[in-house]
N, C-alpha and C positions, 0 to 999 in steps of 0.2 A: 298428368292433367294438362288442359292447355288452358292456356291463362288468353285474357280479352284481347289480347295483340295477337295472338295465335303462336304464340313459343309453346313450346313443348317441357317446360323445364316441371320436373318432379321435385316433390323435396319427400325425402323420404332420413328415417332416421340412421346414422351411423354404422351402429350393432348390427340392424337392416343388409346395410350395401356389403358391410365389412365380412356380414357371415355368407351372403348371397354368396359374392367374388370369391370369396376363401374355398366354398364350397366345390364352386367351379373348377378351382383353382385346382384342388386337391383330387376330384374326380378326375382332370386331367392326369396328373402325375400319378397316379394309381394307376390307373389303366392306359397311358402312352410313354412311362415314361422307366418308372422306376422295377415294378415287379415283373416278369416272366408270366406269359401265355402256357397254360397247364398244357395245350396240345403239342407244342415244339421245342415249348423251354426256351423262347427267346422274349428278349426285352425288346422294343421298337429297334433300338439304334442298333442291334445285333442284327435282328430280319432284315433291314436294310441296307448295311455294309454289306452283307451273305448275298442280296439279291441283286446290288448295283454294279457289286463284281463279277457275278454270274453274267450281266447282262450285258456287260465289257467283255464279257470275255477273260477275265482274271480268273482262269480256273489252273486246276492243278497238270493238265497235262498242258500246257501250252507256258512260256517264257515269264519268269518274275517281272513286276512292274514297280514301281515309285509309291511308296505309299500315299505320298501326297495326293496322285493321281486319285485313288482310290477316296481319298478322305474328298478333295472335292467334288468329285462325283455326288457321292454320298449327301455332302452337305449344300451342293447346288441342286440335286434332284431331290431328296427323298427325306433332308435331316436340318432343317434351319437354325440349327443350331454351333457351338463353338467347335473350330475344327480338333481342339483338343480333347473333347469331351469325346468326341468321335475317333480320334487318332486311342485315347486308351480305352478306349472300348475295343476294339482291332484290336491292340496289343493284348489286350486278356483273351482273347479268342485265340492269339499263338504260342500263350505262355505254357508250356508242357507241365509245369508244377502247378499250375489251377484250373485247367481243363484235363477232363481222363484223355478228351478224342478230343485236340485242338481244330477247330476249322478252320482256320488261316496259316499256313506255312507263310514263315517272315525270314529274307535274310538280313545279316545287322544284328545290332545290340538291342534284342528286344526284351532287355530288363534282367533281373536275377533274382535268386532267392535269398540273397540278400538285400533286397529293398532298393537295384539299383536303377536307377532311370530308363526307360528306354531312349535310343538316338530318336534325335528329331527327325519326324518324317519327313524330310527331304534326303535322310541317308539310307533310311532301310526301302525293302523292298517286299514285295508280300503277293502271294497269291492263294484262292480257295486250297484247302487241302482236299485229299482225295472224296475222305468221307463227306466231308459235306455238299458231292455235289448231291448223297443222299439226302441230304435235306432238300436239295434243289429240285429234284428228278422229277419231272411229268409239270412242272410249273405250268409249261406252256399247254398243257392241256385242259386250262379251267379246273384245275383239281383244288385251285382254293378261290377265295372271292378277291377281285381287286378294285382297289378303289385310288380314285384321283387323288394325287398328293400332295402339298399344301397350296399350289398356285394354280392347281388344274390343268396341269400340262403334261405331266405323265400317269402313269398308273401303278401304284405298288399293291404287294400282298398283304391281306390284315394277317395272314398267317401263312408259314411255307408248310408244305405236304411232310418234312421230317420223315420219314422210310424208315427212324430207329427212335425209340423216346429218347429226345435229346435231355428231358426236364431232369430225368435220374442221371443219365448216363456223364451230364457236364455240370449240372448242378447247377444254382445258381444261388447270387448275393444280391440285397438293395435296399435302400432305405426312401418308405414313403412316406405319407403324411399318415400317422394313425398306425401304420403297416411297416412292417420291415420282414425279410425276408431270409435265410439258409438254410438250405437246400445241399445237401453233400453229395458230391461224385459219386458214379455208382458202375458196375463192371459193366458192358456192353453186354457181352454172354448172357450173365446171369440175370438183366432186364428184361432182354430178347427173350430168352424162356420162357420167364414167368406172365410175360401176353400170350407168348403160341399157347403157353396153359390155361391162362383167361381167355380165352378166344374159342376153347373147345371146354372149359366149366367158368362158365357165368357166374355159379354160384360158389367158385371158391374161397374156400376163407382165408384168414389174412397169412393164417399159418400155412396151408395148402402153399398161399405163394413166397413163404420166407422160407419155402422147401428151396427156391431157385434163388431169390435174393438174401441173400444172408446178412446184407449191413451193406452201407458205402464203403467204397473201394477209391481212396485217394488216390491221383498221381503220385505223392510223397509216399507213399506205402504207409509204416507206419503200424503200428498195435493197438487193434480198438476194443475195448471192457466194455462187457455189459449189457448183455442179451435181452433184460428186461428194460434201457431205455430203448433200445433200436426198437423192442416191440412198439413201445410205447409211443415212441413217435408214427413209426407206419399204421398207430392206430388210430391217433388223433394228432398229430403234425405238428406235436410238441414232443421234447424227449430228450435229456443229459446221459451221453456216454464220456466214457475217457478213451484220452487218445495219445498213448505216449511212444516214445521213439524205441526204434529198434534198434538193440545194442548189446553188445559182447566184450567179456572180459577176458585183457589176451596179457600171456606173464609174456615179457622180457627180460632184457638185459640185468643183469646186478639180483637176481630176484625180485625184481618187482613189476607190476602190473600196470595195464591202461586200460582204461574204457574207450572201446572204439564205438562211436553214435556211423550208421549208416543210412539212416533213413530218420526224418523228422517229422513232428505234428504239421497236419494241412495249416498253411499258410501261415507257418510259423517264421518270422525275419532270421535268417540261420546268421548273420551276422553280428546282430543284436543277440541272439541265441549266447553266440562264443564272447560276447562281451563281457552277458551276465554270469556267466560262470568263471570267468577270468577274474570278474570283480570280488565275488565269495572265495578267490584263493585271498586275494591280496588284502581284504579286509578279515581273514583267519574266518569268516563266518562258520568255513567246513576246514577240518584238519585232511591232510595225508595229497590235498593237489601239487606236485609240482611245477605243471605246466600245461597250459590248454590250446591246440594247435588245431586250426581250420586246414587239412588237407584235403580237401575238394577239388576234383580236377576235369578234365572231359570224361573221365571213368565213371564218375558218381560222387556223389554225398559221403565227406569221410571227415569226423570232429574226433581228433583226439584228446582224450585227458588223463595224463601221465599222473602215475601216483608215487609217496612216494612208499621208500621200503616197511615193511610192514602195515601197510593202510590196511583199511578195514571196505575192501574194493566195492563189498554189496549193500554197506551201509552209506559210503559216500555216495554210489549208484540212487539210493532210496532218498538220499538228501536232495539230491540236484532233481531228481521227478519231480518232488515236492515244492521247492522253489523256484525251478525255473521252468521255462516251456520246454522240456525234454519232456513233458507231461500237460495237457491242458484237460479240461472238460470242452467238450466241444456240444453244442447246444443248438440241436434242430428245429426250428421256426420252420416247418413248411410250407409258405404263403404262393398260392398261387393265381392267378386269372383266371378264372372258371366262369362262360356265359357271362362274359363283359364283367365280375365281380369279383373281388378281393375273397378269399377261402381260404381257412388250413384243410390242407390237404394231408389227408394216409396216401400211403402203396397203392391202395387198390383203387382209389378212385383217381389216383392220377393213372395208373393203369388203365382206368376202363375209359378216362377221360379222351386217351390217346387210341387205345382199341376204337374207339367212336369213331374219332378222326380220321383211324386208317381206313375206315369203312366208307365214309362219306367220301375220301379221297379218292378210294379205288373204283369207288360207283364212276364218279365223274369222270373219272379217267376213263372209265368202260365205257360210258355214254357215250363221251369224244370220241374214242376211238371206235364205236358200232356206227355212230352217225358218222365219221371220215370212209369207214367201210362200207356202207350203202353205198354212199355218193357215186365211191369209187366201182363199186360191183353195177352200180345203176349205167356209168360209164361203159367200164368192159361191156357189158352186155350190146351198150350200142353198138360201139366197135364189133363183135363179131357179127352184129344184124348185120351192120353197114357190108362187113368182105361179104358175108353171103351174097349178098345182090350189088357184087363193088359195081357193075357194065353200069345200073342205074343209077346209082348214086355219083358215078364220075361223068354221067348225060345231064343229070339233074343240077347238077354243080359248075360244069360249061356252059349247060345253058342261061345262067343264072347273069346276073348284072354284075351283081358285086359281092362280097362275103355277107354282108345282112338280107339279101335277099336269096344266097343259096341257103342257110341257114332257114327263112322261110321256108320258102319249096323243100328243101330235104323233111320240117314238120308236117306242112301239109299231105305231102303226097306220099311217105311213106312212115308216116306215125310215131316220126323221135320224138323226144324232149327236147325243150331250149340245152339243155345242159349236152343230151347226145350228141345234137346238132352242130353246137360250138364246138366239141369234143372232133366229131368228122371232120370238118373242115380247117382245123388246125393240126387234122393228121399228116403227119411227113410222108414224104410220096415212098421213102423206104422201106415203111410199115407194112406196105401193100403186100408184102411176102408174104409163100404158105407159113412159112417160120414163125413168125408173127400170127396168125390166127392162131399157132398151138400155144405159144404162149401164153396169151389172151387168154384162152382156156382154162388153160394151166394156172392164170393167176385167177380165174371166175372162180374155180375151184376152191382155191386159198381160201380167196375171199369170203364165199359160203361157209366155209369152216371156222373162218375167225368170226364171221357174223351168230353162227352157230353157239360159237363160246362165250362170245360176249352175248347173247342174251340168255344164257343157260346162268353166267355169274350175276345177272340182273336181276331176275327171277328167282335166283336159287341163292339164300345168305349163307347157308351152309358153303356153298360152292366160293363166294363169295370169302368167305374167310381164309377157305384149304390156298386161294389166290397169297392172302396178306402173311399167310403161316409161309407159304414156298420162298416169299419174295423175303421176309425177319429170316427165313434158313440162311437163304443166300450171305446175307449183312452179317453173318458170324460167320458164314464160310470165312468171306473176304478182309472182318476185319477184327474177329473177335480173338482176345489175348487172354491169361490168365491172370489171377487176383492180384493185386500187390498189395491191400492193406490185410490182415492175420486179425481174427477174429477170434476173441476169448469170452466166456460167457461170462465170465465172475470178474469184478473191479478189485484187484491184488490190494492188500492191505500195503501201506508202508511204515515200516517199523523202524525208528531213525533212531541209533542208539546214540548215547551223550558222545562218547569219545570221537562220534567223527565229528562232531563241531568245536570241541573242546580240545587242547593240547594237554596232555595230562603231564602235569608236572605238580613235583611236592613241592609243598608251601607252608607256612609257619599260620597258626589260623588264631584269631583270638576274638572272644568275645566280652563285654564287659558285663558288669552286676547291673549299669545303669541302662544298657542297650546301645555300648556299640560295638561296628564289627568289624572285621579289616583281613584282610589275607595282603603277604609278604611275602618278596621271595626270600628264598634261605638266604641269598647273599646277604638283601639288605636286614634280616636279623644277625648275623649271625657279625656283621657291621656293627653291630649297636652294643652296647651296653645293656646286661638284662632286665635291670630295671628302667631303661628307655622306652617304656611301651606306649607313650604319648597317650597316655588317660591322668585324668584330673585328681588330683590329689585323694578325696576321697571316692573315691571309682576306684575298682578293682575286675581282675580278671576271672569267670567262672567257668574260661577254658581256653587254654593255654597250649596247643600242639600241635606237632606236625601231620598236615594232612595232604591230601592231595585233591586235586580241581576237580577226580573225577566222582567224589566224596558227595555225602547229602548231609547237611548240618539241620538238626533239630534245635529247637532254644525253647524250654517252657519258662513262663513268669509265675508273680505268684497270686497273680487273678485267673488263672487254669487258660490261657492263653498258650497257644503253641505256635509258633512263626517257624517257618521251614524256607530253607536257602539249599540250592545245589552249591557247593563250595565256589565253583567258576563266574555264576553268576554275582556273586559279591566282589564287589569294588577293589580292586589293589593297588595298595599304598606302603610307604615308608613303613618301616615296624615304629619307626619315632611320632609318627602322623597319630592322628587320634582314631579316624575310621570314619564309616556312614553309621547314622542312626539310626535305630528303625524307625522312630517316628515319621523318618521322611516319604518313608512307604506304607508303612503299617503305624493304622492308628493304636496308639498305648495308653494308657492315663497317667496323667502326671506322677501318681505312688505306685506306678507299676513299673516289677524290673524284673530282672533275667535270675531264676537261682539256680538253674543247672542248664548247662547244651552236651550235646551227645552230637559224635559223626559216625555215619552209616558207609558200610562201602554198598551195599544193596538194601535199599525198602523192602523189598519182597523178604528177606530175610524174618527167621522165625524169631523173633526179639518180642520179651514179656517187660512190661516196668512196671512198677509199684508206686501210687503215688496217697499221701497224705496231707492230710490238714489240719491246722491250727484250730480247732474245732473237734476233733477227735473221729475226723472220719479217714477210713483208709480203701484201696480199691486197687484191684490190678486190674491191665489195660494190653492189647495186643498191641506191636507197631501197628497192624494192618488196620486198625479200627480208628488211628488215628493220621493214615497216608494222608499226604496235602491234596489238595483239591487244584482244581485250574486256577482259582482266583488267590492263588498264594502268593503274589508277588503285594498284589494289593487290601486283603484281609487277612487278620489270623485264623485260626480254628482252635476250636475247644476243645480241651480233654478232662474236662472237667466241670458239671455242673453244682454250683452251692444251695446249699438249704437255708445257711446263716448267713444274714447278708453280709456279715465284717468280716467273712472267713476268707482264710487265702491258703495256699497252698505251702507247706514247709517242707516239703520230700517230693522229690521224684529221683526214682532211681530207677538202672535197666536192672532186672532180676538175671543171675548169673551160675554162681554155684549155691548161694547160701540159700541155707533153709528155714530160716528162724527170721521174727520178727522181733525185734527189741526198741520200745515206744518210752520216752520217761515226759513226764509234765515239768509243769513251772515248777511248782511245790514237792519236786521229787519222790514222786511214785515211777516206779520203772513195772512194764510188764511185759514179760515173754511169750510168743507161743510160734507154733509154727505156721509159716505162710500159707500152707496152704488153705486156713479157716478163713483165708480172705477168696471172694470169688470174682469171676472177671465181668466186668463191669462196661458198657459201651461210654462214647463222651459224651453223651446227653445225662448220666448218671451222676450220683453221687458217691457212692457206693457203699460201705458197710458201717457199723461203729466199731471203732476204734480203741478206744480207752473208756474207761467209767468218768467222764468229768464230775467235779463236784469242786462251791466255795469257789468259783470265779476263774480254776485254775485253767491250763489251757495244756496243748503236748507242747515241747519245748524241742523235740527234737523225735526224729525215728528212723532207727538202722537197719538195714542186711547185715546178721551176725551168724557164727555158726559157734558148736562147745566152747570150743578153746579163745574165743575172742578175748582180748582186753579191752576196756572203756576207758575211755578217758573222757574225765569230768569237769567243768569249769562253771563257776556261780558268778554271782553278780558281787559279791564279797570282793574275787578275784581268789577265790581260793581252787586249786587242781588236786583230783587223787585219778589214780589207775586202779581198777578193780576187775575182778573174773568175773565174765557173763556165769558162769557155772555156781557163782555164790545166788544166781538167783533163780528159785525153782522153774520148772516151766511151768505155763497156765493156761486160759484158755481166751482166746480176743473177748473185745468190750467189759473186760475186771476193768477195776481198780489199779491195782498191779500194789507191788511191795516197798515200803519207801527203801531208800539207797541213800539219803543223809540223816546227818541227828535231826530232830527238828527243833530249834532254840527257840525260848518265849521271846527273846530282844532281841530283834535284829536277825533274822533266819534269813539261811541261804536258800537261794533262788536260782537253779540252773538256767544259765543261758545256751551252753550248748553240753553234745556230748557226740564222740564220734569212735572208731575202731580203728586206729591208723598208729596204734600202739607198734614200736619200731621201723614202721614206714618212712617216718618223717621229720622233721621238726615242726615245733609248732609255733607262729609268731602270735601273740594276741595285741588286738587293736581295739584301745579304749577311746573313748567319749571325747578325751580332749587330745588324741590322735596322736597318741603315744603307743610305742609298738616295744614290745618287750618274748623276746626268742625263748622258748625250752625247750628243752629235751624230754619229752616223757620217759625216756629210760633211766632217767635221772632221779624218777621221784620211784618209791616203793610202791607195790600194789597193795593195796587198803583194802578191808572188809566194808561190807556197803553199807555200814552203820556209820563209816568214818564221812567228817567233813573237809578230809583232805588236807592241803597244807597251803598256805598263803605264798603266792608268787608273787605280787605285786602288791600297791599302797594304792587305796581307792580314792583316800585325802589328796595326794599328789600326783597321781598317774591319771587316775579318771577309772570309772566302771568299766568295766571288759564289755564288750560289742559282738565281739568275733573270733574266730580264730583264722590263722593265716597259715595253710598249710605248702609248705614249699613254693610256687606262683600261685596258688589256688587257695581257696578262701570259704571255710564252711561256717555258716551263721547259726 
C-alpha cells in the first residue's frame, strides 16, 4: 500500500512473509541446489564445475591443472557460492569409491575410505576424465538450453547433453528441504542396454528391463539381498535391500582360521569399520577374536580378523553382519528433478526421462548441423558457379572500387548471394586450380549426402533413435566394464549362536528360596567355606551347582511364575556376595519365591515337568510350551493359571524315569496312581484334579515315585517314619487316597512334608525358632503306613518343624 507521503511500506503479517520467503527459499534449494536433474544426474554445482573445466580447457587429454584454478573459475563464473562447498563437490566427482565412472581425474590426496580429508586445493590437481567429456560432447551445438549466469556475463547449461544416463550409472545423494535423496550406482553396460531396449519397446515393462539392469552395482562391490526390494524400488523409488561385505574364511597357521573382508558396504567409513570390530574383541562382546588387522594397500581392500583356535568362524562371521557395518540395509529414496519438479522416480521413468533427452538432444544437434551443412553446400556451390565463369568474375572484381563494391557487382550481375559473394572474394588466389574445383565437388557431394541424412533423421524418429542406439553401442564399446556388486535374491538369515558371544566356562550357580541369584567362578567357591554362600539367615538355596555360561537356568515360584536367565547373562560375584535379586528386573510380589530351578543345556530339548498345587490340582507341561519369550529379561511368564485365588503351586518337577504319582494331604491321606492319568496342559491352563479334598484339608506335598520307593515322612509334632510306597495299593487320580498315619482325637499329626531320598542323603530339619536338627533316615526303621512314626525332636524347645534340609538343598 502507499501511505499519504508516498512510501511504499506494507505491513503485512509474520506467518505471511516467513512462509512467503521460506517458500522461495526452499523452491530454490530443490531445484538449484540440493537434488539431481533426472536427465544427466547432475546437481547445479556438479553441471558447472563439468562445464567451466570443459570450457578451460581441463579436459582429459590435455595437462592436469591446480584445483584451485578450477574452483575459482567455477565460483567466479558460474557458482556464488563457498569455494569449499565447490572444492568437495570436485572431490566426490574423483572419488573411485562413490562414483561407478568418476568425471574428474585428481592428482593428490583426494580423500580415502577411511573418512580421510582431502588436501587443500592448492596441492591437488584435477582434470575432466575421459568419460565425461561424454557428458560434454556436441555442447557447442545448442543441443541443450543456456541461460545467463548470475551476473549476466556469461552463459551456462540448465542441463549438459549426458551421451550415458549418468542419474543410474553415478548415482546420487542430498538433502533438501521436504526432499532428500539416494540414488545407488548402477553398471554402465547394463543401463546402456536397458534404453537401446526402451528405445525399440516403449512399452516395456519393468521386468522386461530388470532383464538388463539387475540392481545397483557399487564401486565397493560388495553382496546385495533381495530381489523384491530392488523391484520395489525401480517401481516406485522407494525400496530396503541389504548390502553386506564380501568375505572368506581362510585356515592358517596353528589350526586356526581368519576372516578375510575384501570388499565393503557402499560408503561404509572402513576405518571406523576396523575400530568397531576391534572394540567387540576387547569388550568379550563376541568370543573367539584375536586380532583385527586393516591390510589395505594400493592392491585393494583387505580387513583381517584373526580368530582364535577352535572359534566357531561362521558364527563370529553372522555376529559382526549383525553388529557392525560389514552388513547394512541400504535404503533407496529415489528423488529426482523431473519438468522443474521434485519426483520419486522408478527405472523406467528415469529411463524414458533420459531416452527423451537423448532425442531432443540429437534433433538439435541434427538441426545444427543440417543448418551448418546448407550454409556450407549454399557456399560450395558458389565457389564452383564462380570457376565456371572465373575470366568474368576476375573482370568484375578488377573492375570493381573496393571489396563491398565487388561484392555488389559480383550479386548484381551474375546472381550470387551476399554470402557467395563474400565467400569469392575472400577466395585465395591458390584456389583457382583445376584441383580445387574437384574438390569442391567432391565436398558438394559430401555435403548432399550428410544433408540427405540429416533430414531423413528429422523426419524419420525411427531413424532418429537407430542414430542414439549406434552412438549408447559405441559408450560400452569404449567404456563399459563388468559388475562388481553379486546379486542374490533372498536376504540370508543370520543365526548367531550363544557361544560366540559367550566364553564358556563352568561356574558354581546358585539360586535362593527368596529370589536371589549369583554365578561364581570355581576358584572363588571352592575359596570359601560351604556354608559361606552370602544369603541371609533365613534364605536358603533351591539350587546349588555347577554349571556352565553356556547353560539356560529356569526358576518357577509359587504364584506359577517362571523367570528364565541364560547362565552368562547373570551377574558374577563372590560365592560369599549375596547376588542380584530378581526384583530388580522382574516384578515378584512380596510372598512370592523360588521353589524349584532347573538348568537346561538346550530349550529345544524334549523335557516334560509335572506341576501341582496346594489346592489339589496337578498338570503336565512341555518345556516347549513354556520357552521364554523376547521380553524375558523384563517379565515373567506363566506356566500356570489358578482357579482358587489363595492357591500356589507346591511341585514342580522335570518328569524323568518315574512312573507313578504319589500326592499325600495335610491330614494324611496319601494317593497313588500312575502319571500318565494326568494330561498335558498349556500355561494358560489349570489342569486336572488332583486329590479328593475334603474338611479344609489341602495336599502337603507330591512326588515322582516308582515300586520300590521309600518315603519318608515328617509332621508338625516333629515326628519321622520311613515306609514302602508298595504298602499303598495303586488307585486312580482325584480319590481320596488311603490315610498313612494313625489319626488321634488330641492333638493329631499333620504332615509338613514328605519326600523319596531314602539313602540319598541326610536330612537337616529347620524349625520355627531356627533350630536345625541332622538325621539319618537309615537310622530310623521302615514303618507300616498306620504308624505315626518316631519322635526326633521337642516341639516345647526346638520349635515346630518348617522344612527339611537336604544336603545344600531344601524341600518344604
Amino acid at each position: 500500500m502507499t501511505t499519504e507521503n508516498g512510501s511504499n511500506i506494507q505491513e503485512l503479517s509474520l506467518e505471511a512473509v516467513m512462509g512467503e520467503r521460506f517458500g522461495r527459499y526452499s523452491k530454490y534449494i530443490i531445484q538449484e541446489r540440493a537434488l539431481p536433474d533426472i536427465r544427466d544426474g547432475l546437481k547445479p554445482v556438479q553441471r558447472r564445475i563439468l562445464f567451466a573445466m570443459n570450457e578451460d580447457g581441463n579436459t582429459f587429454d590435455k595437462a592436469f591443472r591446480k584445483s584451485a584454478k578450477s574452483v575459482g573459475n567455477v565460483m567466479g563464473n558460474y557458482h556464488p557460492h563457498g569455494d569449499s562447498s565447490i572444492y568437495e563437490a570436485m572431490v566426490r566427482l574423483s572419488q573411485t569409491w562413490k562414483l561407478r565412472e568418476p568425471l574428474i581425474e585428481m592428482h593428490g590426496n583426494n580423500g580415502s575410505m577411511d573418512g580421510d580429508s582431502p588436501a587443500a586445493m592448492r596441492y591437488t590437481e584435477s582434470r575432466l576424465s575421459k568419460i565425461s567429456s561424454e557428458m560434454l560432447k556436441d555442447i557447442d551445438k545448442k543441443t541443450v538450453d543456456m541461460v545467463l549466469n548470475f551476473d549476466d556475463t556469461e552463459y551456462e547449461p540448465t542441463v549438459l547433453p549426458a551421451r550415458f544416463p549418468n542419474l543410474l550409472v553415478n548415482g546420487a545423494t542430498g538433502i533438501s528441504a521436504g526432499y532428500a535423496t539416494e540414488i545407488p550406482p548402477h553398471n554402465l553396460t547394463e543401463t546402456i542396454e536397458a534404453t537401446i531396449y526402451l528405445l525399440s519397446h516403449p512399452n516395456a515393462t519393468l521386468e522386461d528391463l530388470m532383464q538388463f539392469v539387475k540392481g545397483p552395482d557399487f564401486p565397493t562391490g560388495g553382496i546385495l539381498q533381495g530381489i523384491d526390494g530392488i523391484k520395489k524400488a525401480y517401481e516406485t523409488g522407494r525400496g530396503k535391500v541389504i548390502l553386506r561385505s564380501r568375505t572368506k574364511i581362510e585356515n592358517i597357521r596353528g589350526g586356526k582360521q581368519q576372516i578375510v573382508v575384501s570388499e565393503i558396504p557402499y560408503e561404509v567409513n572402513k576405518s571406523i569399520l576396523v575400530k568397531r570390530i576391534d572394540e567387540l574383541r576387547l569388550l568379550k562382546k563376541v568370543e573367539g577374536i584375536s586380532e583385527v588387522r586393516d591390510e589395505s594397500d594400493r592392491d585393494g581392500l583387505r580387513i583381517v580378523i584373526e580368530l582364535k583356535k577352535n572359534s566357531n568362524s561362521q558364527g563370529i562371521l553372522n555376529y559382526l553382519f549383525k553388529n557392525t557395518d560389514l552388513q547394512i540395509s541400504y535404503n533407496f529414496n529415489m528423488v529426482a528433478i523431473n519438468n522443474k519438479r521434485p519426483e520419486h522416480v522408478g527405472l523406467k521413468t528415469i529411463l524414458e526421462a533420459y531416452v527423451e533427452h537423448q532425442r531432443n538432444v540429437t534433433t538439435r544437434r541434427t538441426k545444427f548441423d543440417l543448418e551448418k551443412a546448407l550454409r556450407r553446400k549454399h557456399i560450395v556451390d558458389g565457389l564452383i558457379k564462380a570457376l565456371s565463369i572465373l575470366d568474368e568474375v576476375i573482370e568484375t572484381i578488377r573492375s570493381s572500387k573496393n571489396k563491398s563494391d565487388a561484392k555488389i557487382n559480383l550479386v548484381d550481375k551474375f546472381e550470387f548471394t551476399e554470402a557467395q559473394a563474400e565467400a569469392i572474394v575472400s577466395l585465395q588466389l591458390y584456389r583457382l586450380t583445376n584441383t580445387d574445383v574437384t574438390s569442391l565437388q567432391k565436398e558438394a557431394a559430401e555435403l548432399e549426402n550428410n544433408i540427405a541424412k540429416f533430414e531423413e533423421i528429422l523426419s524419420n524418429p525411427k531413424k532418429l533413435d537407430s542414430v542414439i542406439k549406434r552412438e549408447l553401442k559405441s559408450i560400452i564399446k569404449n567404456y563399459g566394464n563388468e559388475r562388481l556388486t553379486e546379486i542374490q535374491e533372498k536376504i540370508s538369515s543370520l543365526k548367531i549362536e550363544t557361544e560366540v558371544m559367550v566364553a564358556q566356562e563352568d561356574i558354581m550357580l546358585l539360586v535362593s528360596h527368596e529370589g536371589y541369584v549369583k554365578r561364581s567362578s570355581l576358584r572363588s567357591f571352592k575359596a570359601s567355606e560351604p556354608d559361606e554362600n552370602g544369603l541371609k539367615e533365613e534364605d536358603y538355596p533351591v539350587l546349588n551347582e555347577q554349571a556352565n555360561t553356556l547353560d539356560h537356568l529356569l526358576m518357577f515360584t509359587n504364584k506359577g511364575n517362571m523367570v528364565y536367565r541364560p547362565v552368562h547373562e547373570i551377574s558374577d560375584a563372590r560365592w560369599k556376595d549375596t547376588g542380584e535379586h530378581l526384583s530388580q528386573s522382574v516384578g515378584l510380589d512380596a510372598d512370592e519365591f523360588i521353589i524349584v530351578a532347573y538348568t537346561f543345556k538346550d530349550l529345544n530339548a524334549e523335557n516334560d515337568f509335572i506341576i501341582a498345587t496346594k489346592h489339589g490340582y496337578v498338570k503336565r507341561i512341555h518345556l516347549a510350551d513354556i520357552k521364554p519369550g523376547r521380553t524375558y529379561k523384563s517379565r515373567a511368564s506363566r506356566f500356570i493359571k489358578f482357579k482358587i485365588d489363595d492357591d500356589q503351586v507346591i511341585m514342580v518337577d522335570l518328569i524323568k524315569h518315574n512312573t507313578e504319582v504319589f500326592s499325600v494331604t495335610n491330614t494324611g491321606y496319601g494317593l497313588r496312581y500312575k502319571i500318565d492319568e494326568i494330561p498335558f496342559s498349556g500355561p494358560q491352563a489349570i489342569g486336572v484334579k488332583n486329590m479328593d479334598l475334603r474338611n479344609d484339608d489341602f495336599v502337603a506335598a507330591v512326588n515322582l515315585v516308582k515300586d520300590d520307593t521309600v518315603l519318608s515322612v515328617l509332621t508338625q509334632r516333629g515326628s519321622f517314619k520311613n515306609m514302602q510306597l508298595s504298602d499303598i495299593s495303586m488307585s486312580t487320580r482325584a480319590r481320596r487316597g488311603v490315610q498313612i498315619l494313625r489319626e488321634l482325637k488330641n492333638n493329631p499329626h499333620r504332615i509338613v512334608n514328605i519326600s523319596n531320598i531314602y539313602e540319598l542323603a541326610h536330612l537337616v530339619i529347620i524349625t520355627d525358632k531356627n533350630e536345625q536338627i541332622e538325621i539319618d533316615p537309615t537310622d530310623y526303621p521302615i514303618s507300616d503306613r498306620y504308624s505315626n512314626g518316631k519322635f526326633v525332636l521337642d516341639v516345647q524347645t526346638q520349635g515346630t518343624p518348617q522344612k527339611y534340609i537336604i544336603k545344600d538343598l531344601i524341600i518344604e
